[in-house]
VOZA-591963 format. One line per 2 residues: their letters; for each residue x, z, y negated of N, C-alpha, C. Coordinates in steps of 0.001 Angstrom, whole numbers, plus 500000, padded with zeros to 6 digits. Each point is the difference from the previous one (the first is absolute). Example, Ala and Ser with C-alpha at 12.3 -4.5 7.8 and 13.67 -1.06 7.14 Angstrom:
2
as) 513190:507800:505690:499110:500000:498810:500900:500000:498800; 499650:499280:498950:500820:500060:498810:499230:500730:498910
END
This chain:
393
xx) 348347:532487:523976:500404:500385:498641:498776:500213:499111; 498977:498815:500401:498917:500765:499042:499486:500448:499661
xx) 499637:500998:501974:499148:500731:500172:501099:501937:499649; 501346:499433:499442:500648:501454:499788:499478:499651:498794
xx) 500083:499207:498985:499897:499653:498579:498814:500976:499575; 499055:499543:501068:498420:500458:499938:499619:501393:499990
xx) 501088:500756:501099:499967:501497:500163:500431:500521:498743; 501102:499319:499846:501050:500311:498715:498612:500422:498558
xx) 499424:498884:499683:498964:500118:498913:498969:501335:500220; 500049:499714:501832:498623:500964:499814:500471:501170:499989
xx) 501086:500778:500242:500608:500888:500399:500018:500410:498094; 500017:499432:498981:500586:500364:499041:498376:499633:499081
xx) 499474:499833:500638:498129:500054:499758:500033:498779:498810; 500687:499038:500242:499813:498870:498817:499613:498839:500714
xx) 499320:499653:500958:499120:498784:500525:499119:499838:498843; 499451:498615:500196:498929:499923:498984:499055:500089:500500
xx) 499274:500660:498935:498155:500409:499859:499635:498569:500017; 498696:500397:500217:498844:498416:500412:500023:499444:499049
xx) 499815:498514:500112:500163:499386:498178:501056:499932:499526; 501433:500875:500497:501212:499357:499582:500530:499239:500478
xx) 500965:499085:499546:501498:499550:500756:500883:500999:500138; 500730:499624:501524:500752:500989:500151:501304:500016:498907
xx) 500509:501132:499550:501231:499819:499095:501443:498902:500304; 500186:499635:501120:500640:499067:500555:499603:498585:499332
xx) 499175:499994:500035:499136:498679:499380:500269:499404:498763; 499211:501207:498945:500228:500470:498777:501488:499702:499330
xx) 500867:500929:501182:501735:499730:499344:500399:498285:500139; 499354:499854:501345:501004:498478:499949:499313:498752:498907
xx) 498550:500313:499773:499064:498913:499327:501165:500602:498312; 499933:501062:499584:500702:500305:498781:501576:499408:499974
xx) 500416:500244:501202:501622:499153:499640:500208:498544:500251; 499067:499694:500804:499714:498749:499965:499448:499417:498425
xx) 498984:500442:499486:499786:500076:498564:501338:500314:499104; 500096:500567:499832:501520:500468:499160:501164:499043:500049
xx) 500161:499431:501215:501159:499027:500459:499266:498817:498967; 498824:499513:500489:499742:498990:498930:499805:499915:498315
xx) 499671:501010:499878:499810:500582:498616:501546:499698:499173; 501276:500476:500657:501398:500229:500005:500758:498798:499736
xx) 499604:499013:500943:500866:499211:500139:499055:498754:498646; 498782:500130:499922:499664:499114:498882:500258:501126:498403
xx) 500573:500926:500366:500380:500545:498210:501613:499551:500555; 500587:500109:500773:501610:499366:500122:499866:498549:499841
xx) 499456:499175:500131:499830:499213:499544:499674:499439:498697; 499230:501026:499167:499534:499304:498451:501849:500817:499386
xx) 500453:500830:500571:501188:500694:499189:501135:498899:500517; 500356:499197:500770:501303:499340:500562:500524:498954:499270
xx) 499470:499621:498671:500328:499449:499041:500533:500303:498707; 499496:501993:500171:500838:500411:498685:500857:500940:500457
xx) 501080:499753:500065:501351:500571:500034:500098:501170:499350; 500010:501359:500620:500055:501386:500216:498931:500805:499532
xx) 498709:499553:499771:498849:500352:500071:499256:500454:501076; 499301:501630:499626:499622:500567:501495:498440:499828:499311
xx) 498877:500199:501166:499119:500521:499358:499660:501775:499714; 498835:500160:499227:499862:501749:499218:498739:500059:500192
xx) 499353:498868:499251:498141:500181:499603:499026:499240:499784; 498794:499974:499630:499425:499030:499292:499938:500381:498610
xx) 499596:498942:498978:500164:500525:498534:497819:500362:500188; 499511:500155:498618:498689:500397:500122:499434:498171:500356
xx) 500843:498912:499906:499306:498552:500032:500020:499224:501623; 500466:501081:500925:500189:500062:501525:501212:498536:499685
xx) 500661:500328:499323:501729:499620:499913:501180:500530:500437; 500723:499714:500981:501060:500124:500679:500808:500644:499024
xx) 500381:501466:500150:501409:500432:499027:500636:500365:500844; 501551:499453:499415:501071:499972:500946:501149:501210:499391
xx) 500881:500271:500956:501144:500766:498844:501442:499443:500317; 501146:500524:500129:501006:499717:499846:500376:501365:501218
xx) 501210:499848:500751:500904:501172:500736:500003:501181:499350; 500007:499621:498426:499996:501553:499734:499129:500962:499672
xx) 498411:499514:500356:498747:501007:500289:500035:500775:500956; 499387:500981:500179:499833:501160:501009:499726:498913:501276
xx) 498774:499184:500147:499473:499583:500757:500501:498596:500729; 501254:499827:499769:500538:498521:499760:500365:500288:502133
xx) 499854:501098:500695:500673:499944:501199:498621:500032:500532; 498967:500271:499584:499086:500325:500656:499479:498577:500850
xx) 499521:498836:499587:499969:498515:500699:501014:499957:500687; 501014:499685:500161:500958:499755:501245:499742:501097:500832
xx) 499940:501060:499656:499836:500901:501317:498839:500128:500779; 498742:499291:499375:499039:499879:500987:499762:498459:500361
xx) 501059:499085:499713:500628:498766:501039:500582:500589:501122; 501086:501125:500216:500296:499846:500527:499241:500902:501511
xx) 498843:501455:499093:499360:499819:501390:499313:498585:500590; 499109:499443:498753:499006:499153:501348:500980:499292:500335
xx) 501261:499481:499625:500971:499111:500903:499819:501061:501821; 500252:500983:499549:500639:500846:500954:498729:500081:501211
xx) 498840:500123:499352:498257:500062:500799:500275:498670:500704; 500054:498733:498971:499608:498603:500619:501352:499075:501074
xx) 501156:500656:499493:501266:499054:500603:499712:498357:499083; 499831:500042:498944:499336:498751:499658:501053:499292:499477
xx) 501053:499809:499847:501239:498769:499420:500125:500238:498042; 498622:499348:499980:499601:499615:498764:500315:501134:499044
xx) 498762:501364:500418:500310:501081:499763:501107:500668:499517; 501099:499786:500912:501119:500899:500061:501080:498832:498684
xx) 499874:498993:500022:500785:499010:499016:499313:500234:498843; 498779:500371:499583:499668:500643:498841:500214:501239:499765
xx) 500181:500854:500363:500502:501279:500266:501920:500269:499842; 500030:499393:500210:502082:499577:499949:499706:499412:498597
xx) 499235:499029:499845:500261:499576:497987:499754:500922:499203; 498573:501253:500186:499494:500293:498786:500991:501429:500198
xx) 500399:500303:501071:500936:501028:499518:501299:499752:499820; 500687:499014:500131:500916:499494:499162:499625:500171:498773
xx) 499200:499723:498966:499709:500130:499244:499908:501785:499285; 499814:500968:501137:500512:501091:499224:501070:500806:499973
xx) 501007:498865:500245:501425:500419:500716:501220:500934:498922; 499709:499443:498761:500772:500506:498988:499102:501330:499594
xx) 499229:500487:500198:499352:501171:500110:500770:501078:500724; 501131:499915:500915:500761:500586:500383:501146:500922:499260
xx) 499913:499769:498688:501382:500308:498862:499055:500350:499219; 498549:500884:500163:499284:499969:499012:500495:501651:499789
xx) 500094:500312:498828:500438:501754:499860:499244:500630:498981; 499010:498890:499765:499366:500673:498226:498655:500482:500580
xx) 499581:500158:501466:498320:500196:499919:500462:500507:501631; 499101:501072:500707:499163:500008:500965:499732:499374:501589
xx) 499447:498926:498818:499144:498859:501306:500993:498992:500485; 501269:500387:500034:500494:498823:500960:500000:500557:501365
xx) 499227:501022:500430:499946:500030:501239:498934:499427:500342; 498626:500119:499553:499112:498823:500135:500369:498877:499774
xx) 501003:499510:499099:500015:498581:499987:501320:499423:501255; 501001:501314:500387:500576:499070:501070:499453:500664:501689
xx) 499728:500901:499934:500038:500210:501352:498117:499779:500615; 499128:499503:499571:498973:499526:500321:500213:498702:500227
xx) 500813:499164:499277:500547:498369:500127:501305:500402:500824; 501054:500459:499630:501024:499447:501353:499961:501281:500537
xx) 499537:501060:499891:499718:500679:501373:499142:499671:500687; 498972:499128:500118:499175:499509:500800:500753:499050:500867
xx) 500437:499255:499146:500606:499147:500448:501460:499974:500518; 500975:501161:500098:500958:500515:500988:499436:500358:501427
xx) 498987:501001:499788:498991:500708:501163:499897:498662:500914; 499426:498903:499499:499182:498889:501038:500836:499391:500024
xx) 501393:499348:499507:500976:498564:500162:501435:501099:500258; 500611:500764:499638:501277:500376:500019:500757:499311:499221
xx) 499521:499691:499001:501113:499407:499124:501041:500788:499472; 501117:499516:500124:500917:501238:499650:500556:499888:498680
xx) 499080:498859:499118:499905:499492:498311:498946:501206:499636; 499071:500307:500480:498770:500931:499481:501150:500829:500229
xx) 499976:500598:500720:500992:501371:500355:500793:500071:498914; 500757:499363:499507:501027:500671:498653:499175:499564:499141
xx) 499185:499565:499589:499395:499679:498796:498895:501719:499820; 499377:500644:501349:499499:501000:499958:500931:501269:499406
xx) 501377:499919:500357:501201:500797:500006:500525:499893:498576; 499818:499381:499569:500087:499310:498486:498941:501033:499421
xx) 498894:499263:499948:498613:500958:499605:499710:501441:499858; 500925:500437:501018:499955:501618:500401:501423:500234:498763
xx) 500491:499876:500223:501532:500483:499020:499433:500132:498737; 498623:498386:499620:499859:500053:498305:499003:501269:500042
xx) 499001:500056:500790:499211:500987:499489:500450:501494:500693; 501507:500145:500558:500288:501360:499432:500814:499940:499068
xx) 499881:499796:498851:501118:499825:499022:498510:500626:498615; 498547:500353:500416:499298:500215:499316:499551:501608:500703
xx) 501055:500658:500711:499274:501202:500662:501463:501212:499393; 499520:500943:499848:500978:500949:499083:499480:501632:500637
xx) 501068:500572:500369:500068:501295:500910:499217:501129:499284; 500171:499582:498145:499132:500903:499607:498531:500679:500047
xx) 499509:498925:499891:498311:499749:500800:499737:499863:501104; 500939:499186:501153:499789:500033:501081:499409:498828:500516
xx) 499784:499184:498913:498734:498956:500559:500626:498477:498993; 499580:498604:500537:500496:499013:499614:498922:499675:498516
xx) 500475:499922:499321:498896:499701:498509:499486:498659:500313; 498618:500066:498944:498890:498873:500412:500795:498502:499255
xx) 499532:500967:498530:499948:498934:498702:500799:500803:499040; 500563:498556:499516:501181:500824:498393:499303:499612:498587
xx) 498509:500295:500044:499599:499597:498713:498420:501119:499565; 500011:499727:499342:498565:500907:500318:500335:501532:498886
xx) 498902:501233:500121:500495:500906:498861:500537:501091:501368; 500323:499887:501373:500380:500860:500639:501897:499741:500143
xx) 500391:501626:500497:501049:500360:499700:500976:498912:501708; 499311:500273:501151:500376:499597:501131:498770:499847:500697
xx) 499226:498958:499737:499045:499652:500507:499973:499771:502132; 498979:500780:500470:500094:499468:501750:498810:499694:499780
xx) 499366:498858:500890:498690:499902:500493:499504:500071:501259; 499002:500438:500311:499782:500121:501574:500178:498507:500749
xx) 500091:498470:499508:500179:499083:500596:501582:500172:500488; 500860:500838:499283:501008:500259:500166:500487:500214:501673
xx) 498976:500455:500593:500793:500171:501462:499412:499008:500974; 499373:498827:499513:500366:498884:500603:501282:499556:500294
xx) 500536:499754:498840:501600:499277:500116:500966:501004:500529; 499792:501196:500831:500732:500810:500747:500123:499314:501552
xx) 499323:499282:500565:499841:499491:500875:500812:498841:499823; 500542:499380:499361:500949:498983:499970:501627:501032:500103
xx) 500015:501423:499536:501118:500523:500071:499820:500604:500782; 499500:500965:500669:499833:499986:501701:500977:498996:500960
xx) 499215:498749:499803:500352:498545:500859:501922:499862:499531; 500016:499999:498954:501437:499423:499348:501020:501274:500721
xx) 499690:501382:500265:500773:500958:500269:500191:499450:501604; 499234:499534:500553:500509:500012:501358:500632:498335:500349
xx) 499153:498946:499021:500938:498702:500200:501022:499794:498825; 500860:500955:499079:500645:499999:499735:501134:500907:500028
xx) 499825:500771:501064:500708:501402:500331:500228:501028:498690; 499389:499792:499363:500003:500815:498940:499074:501628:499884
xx) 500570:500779:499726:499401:501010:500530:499586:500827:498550; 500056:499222:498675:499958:500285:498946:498328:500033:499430
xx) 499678:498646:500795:498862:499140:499443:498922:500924:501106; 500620:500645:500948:498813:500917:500678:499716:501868:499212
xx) 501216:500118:499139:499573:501128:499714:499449:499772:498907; 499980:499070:499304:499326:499588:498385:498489:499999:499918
xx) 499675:499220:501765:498578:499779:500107:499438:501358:500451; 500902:500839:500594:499750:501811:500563:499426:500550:498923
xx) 501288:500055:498529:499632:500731:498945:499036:499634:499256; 499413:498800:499921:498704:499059:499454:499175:500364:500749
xx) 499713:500093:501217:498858:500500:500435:499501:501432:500144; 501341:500956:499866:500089:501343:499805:498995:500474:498432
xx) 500831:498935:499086:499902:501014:498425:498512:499200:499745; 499516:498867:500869:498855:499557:499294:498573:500877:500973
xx) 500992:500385:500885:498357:500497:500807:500247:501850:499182; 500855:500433:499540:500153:501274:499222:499194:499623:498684
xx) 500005:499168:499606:499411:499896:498395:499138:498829:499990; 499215:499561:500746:499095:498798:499586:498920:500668:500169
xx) 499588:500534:500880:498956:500494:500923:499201:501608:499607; 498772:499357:500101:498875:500997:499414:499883:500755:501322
xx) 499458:501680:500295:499440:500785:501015:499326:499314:500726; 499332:498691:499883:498769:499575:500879:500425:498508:500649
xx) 501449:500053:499656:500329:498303:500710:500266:499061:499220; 499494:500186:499261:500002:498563:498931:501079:500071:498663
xx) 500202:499296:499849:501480:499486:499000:499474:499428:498705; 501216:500481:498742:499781:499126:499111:500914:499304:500065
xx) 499641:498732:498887:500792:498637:499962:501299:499933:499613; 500144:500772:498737:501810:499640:499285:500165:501909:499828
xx) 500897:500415:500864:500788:501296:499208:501307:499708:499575; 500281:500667:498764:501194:500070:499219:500830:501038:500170
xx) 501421:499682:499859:500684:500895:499921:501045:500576:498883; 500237:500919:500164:500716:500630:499216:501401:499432:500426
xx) 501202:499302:499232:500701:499484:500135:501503:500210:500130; 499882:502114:499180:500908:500676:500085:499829:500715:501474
xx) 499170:500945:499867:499434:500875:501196:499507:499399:501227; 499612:498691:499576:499353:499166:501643:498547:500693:500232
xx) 499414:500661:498939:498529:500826:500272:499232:499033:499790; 499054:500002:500466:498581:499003:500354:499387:500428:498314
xx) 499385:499090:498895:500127:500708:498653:498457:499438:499467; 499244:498606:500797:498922:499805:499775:499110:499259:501021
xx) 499041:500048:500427:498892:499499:500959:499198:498638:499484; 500249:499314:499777:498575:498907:499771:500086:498983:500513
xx) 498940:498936:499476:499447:498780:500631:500617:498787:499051; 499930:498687:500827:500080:499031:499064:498840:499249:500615
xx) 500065:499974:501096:498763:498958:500689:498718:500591:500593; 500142:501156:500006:499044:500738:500015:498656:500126:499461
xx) 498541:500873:500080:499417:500212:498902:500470:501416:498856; 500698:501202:500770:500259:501010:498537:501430:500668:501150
xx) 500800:500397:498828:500911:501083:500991:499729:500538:501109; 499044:501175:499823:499420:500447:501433:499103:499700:500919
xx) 500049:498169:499894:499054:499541:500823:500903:499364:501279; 499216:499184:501152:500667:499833:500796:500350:497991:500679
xx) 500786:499571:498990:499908:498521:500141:500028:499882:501334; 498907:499059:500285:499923:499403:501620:501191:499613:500485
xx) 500511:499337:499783:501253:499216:500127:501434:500684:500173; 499790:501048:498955:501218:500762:500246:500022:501132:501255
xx) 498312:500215:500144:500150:501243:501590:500465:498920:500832; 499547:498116:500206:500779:499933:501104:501414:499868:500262
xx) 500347:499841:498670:501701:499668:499719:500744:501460:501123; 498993:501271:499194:500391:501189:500889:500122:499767:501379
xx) 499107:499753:500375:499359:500158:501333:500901:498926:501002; 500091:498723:499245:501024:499296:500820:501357:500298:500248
xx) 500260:500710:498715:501544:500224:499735:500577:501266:500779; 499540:500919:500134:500110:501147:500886:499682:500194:501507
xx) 499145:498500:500210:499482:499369:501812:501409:499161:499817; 500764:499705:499029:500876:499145:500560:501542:500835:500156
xx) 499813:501022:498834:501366:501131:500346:500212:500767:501268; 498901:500062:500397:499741:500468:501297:500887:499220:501246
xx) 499103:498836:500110:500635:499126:500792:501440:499865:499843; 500384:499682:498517:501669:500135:500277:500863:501375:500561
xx) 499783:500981:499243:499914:501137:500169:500217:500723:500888; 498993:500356:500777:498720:500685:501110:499907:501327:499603
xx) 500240:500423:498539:500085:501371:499194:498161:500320:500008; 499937:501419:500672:498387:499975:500003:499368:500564:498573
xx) 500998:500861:498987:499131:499372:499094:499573:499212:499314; 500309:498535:500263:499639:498878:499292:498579:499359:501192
xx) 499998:500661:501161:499091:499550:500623:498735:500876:499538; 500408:501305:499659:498797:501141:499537:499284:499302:498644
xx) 501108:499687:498976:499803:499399:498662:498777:498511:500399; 500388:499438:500607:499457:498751:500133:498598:500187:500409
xx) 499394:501074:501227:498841:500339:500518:499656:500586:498685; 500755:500623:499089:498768:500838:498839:499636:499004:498810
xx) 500393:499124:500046:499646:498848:499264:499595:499291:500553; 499392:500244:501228:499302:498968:500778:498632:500623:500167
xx) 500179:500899:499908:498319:501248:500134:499790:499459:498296; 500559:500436:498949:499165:499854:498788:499838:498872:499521
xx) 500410:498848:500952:499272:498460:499480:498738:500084:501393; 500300:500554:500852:498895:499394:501056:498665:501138:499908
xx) 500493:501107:499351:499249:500838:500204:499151:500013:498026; 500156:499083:499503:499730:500240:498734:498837:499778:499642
xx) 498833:500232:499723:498599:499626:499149:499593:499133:499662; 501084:499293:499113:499498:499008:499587:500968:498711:500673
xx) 500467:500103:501489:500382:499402:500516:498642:498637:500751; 499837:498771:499247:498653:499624:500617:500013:499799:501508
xx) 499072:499348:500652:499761:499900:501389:500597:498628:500866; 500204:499179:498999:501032:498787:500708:501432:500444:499687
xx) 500543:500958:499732:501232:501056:499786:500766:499181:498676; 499718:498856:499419:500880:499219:498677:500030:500899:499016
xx) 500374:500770:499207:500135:500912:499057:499239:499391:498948; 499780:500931:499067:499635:499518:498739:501599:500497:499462
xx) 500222:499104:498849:501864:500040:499232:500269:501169:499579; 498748:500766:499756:500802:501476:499702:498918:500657:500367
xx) 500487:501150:501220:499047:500800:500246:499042:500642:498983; 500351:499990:499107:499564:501407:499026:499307:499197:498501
xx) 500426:498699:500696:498817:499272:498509:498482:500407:499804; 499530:500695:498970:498857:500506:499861:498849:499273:500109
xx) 499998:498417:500243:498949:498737:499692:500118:499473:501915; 501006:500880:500521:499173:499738:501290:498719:500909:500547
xx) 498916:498493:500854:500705:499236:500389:499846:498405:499450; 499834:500150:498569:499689:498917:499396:501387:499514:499252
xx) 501069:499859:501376:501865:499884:499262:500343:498858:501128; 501229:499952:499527:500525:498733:501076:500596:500560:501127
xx) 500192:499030:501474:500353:500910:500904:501211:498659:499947; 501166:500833:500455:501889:499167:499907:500098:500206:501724
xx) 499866:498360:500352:500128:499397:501278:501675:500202:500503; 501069:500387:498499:501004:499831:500509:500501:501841:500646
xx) 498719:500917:499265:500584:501394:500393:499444:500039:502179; 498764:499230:499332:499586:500700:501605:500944:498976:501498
xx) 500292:498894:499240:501644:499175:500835:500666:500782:500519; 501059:500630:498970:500682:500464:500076:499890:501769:500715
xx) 498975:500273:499623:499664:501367:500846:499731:499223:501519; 499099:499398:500441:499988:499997:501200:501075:498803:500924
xx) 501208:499686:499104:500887:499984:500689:500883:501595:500460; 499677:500972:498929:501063:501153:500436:499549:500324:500882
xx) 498495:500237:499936:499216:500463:501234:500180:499661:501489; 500012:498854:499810:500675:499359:501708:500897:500824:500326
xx) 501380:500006:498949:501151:500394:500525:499836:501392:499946; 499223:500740:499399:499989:501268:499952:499645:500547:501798
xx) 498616:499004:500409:499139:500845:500839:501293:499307:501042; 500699:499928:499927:501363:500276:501539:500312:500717:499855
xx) 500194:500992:499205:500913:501241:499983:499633:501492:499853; 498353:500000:500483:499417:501129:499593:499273:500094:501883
xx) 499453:501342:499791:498840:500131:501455:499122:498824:499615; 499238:500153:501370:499076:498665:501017:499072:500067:498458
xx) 499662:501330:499948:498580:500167:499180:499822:499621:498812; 501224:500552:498972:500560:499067:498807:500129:498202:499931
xx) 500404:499760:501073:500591:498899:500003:498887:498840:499943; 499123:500779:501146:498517:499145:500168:499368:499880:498702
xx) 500208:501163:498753:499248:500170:499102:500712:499219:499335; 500969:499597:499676:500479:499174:499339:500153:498608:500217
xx) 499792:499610:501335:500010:498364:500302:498623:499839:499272; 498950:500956:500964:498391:499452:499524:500398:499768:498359
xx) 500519:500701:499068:499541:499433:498648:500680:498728:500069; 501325:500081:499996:500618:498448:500067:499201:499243:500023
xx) 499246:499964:501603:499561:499108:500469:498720:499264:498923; 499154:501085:499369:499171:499931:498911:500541:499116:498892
xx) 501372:500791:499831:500498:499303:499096:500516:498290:499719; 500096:499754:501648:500363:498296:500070:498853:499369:500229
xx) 498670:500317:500384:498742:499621:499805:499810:500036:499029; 499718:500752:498941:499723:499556:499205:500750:499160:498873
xx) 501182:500356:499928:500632:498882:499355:500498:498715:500648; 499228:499756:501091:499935:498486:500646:498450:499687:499815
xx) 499284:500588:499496:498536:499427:499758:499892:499184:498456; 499296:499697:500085:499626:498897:498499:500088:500745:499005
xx) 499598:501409:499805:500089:500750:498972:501151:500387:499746; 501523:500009:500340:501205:499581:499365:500822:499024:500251
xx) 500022:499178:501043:500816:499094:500488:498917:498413:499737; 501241:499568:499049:499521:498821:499511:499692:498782:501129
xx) 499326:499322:499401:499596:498053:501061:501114:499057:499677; 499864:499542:501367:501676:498847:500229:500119:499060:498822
xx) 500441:500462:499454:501118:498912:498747:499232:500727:498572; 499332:500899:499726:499812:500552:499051:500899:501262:500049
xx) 499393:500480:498620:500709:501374:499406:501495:499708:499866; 500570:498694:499359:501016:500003:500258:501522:499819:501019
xx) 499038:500071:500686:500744:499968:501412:500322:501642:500554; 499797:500806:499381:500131:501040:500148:499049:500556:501056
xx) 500398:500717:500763:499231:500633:501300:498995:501322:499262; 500213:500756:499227:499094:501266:500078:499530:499583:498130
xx) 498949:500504:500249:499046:499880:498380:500688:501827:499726; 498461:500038:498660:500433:501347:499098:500859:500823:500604
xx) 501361:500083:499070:500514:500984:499950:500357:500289:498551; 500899:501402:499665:499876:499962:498707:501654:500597:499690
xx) 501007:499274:499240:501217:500090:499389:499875:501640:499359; 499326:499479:498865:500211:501508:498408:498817:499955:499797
xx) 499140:500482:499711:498820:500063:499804:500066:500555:498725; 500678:500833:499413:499866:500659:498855:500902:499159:498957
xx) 500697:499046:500573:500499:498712:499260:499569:498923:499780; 498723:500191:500737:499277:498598:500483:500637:498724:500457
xx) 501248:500577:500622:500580:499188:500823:499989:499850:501580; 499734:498372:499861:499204:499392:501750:499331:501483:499984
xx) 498760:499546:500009:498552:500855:500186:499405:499010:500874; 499649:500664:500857:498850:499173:501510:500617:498491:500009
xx) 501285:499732:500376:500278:498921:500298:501078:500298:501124; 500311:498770:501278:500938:499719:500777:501183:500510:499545
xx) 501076:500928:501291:500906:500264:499149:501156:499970:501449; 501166:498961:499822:500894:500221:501260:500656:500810:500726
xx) 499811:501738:499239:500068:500810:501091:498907:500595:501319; 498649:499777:498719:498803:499903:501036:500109:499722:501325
xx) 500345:498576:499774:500342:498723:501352:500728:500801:500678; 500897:499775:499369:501694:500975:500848:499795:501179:501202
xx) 499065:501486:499356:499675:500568:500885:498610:499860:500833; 499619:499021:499359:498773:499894:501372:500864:499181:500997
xx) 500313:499362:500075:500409:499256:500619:501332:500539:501142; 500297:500946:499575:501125:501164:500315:499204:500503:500788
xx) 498874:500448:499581:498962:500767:500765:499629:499749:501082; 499604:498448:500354:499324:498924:501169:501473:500322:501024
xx) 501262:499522:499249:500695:499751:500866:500229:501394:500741; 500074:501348:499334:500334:500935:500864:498796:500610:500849
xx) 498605:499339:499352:499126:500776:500958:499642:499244:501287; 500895:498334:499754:499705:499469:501392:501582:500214:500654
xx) 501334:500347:499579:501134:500620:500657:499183:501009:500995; 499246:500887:499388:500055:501286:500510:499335:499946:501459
xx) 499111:498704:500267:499314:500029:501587:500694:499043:500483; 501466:499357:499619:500910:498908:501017:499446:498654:500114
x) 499214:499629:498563:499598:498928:500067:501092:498677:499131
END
């Protein structure tokens, strides 16, 4: 087996160069890290009753939120990979509490993110236990957030506040992947065309000639016409928030997979050329937060965009030729080196307990700027687990 493992790497030209550890190494020393990191922040939280963690404040102080933050699913769902890496007991009984805890998030109808907040926590946790409690609580989840999608536009709205008419954001086709899942474990065949027409009207109107996306388009509420382009987390309208190309990039590697519609596989490779192929893309591949900030490269680089990109990346390079595919593990692979080196991944029992340093929330809000942030964790850690799935380890 080890010596296929071995072909396997070399065959796909990712052995390590002299002076490295092999990436095998790297992944298990990081989830091994992460598992401990995890279970001592589940521990400082098991005393306050429905408190998740979010951040540090600027005094490296624990801020916590409540079920009804965006981010409130994001901790249980990366319990329940390293449960899933380690088989560890402990693990998995912290993982069953803290997503209990985002259970009434299921009846949520006023926002978006209850697909991040249920199907990263009990879709993780259906996937690995079969609980057939996650299962309607996911089925639940899917019903509330189509009750925010309208035939006129085509697409499920972000936010009901703000000066836009029908606000979408490109994080928006994250939580399509929880309705994907709900159409086939709830026989519902409703919740698969909702996520069709969401991924249809957002790859028609988000998307610039060269790949790259802006953050919030609006719509016209009579006509369903796409009516304005801009940013909120961004640096300017026509710039290109780090964070949101990978939202793209994951979200269209993941329509695919449900799918197997090839233009969502075409969509996904052209947003995969203008983050990999970009200029001011640096050489350990972590983005700086917005491509197009004029003060790079004297700007912050967001540990949680280049996560989350080189988790799509894994899943991307299965579904393309040998040659693509290779080109896309090698960055990954860059990408979990370096965010397992000292320069973003914090020391055992610091940073909070939090696994990955700088990343950056809003920058133009000056909200969480270069601090720990639990989606960070979430997709690196997503990342380890699928890039050690992918050699049968």
């Amino acid at each position: 087996m080890r010596k296929l493992i071995l072909l396997v790497f070399s065959i796909l030209g990712i052995l390590p160069v002299c002076g490295q550890q092999p990436i095998s190494k790297v992944i298990d020393e990081s989830l091994t890290f992460s598992a401990q990191q995890y279970k001592q922040m589940a521990e400082s939280l098991i005393d306050q009753p429905g408190r998740l963690p979010k951040t540090l404040d600027k005094n490296g102080k624990l801020v916590t939120c409540k079920s009804s933050w965006w981010v409130s699913g994001f901790f249980p769902g990366t319990l329940w990979y390293l449960f899933e890496n380690s088989k560890d007991t402990e693990l998995k009984r912290m993982a069953e509490t803290f997503t209990a805890r985002v259970e009434d998030q299921q009846f949520t109808t006023d926002n978006h993110d209850v697909g991040f907040m249920i199907y990263c926590s009990f879709g993780n946790g259906f996937r690995i236990t079969g609980n057939p409690k996650y299962k309607d609580v996911i089925c639940n989840a899917a019903k509330s957030l189509s009750t925010r999608f309208r035939a006129t536009t085509g697409c499920i709205r972000s936010w009901d506040w703000g000066k836009w008419q029908y606000p979408v954001i490109i994080d928006n086709m994250m939580n399509l992947e929880m309705m994907f899942e709900a159409s086939k474990l709830c026989d519902n065949k409703r919740f698969l065309d909702i996520a069709v027409s969401h991924a249809n009207t957002t790859m028609a109107n988000h998307f610039r000639p060269d790949g790259s996306c802006f953050h919030v388009v609006s719509y016209d509420t009579i006509t369903g016409k796409a009516v304005t382009h801009q940013t909120r987390q961004g640096y300017a309208d026509a710039s290109s928030w780090a964070r949101g190309q990978g939202w793209a990039l994951y979200g269209y590697t993941m329509c695919y997979r449900e799918t197997k519609d090839s233009k969502y596989l075409a969509h996904a490779q052209k947003v995969a050329c203008f983050i990999l192929n970009h200029p001011r893309l640096p050489k350990d591949k972590i983005p700086y937060w917005d491509f197009d900030d004029p003060a790079i490269p004297n700007t912050l680089r967001d540990a949680s965009a280049g996560a989350l990109i080189c988790s799509a990346l894994i899943e991307l390079s299965q579904y393309v030729d040998k040659k693509a595919g290779k080109k896309y593990l090698k960055v990954a692979e860059q990408q979990i080196r370096s965010l397992s080196s000292p320069v973003y991944r914090a020391k055992q029992g610091e940073n909070g307990n939090f696994i990955l340093m700088h990343s950056v929330g809003s920058k133009p809000e000056n909200s969480e700027v270069d601090v720990p942030l639990t989606y960070a964790d979430y997709y690196f850690v997503e990342a380890l687990m699928r890039y050690k799935k992918l050699f049968g380890r």
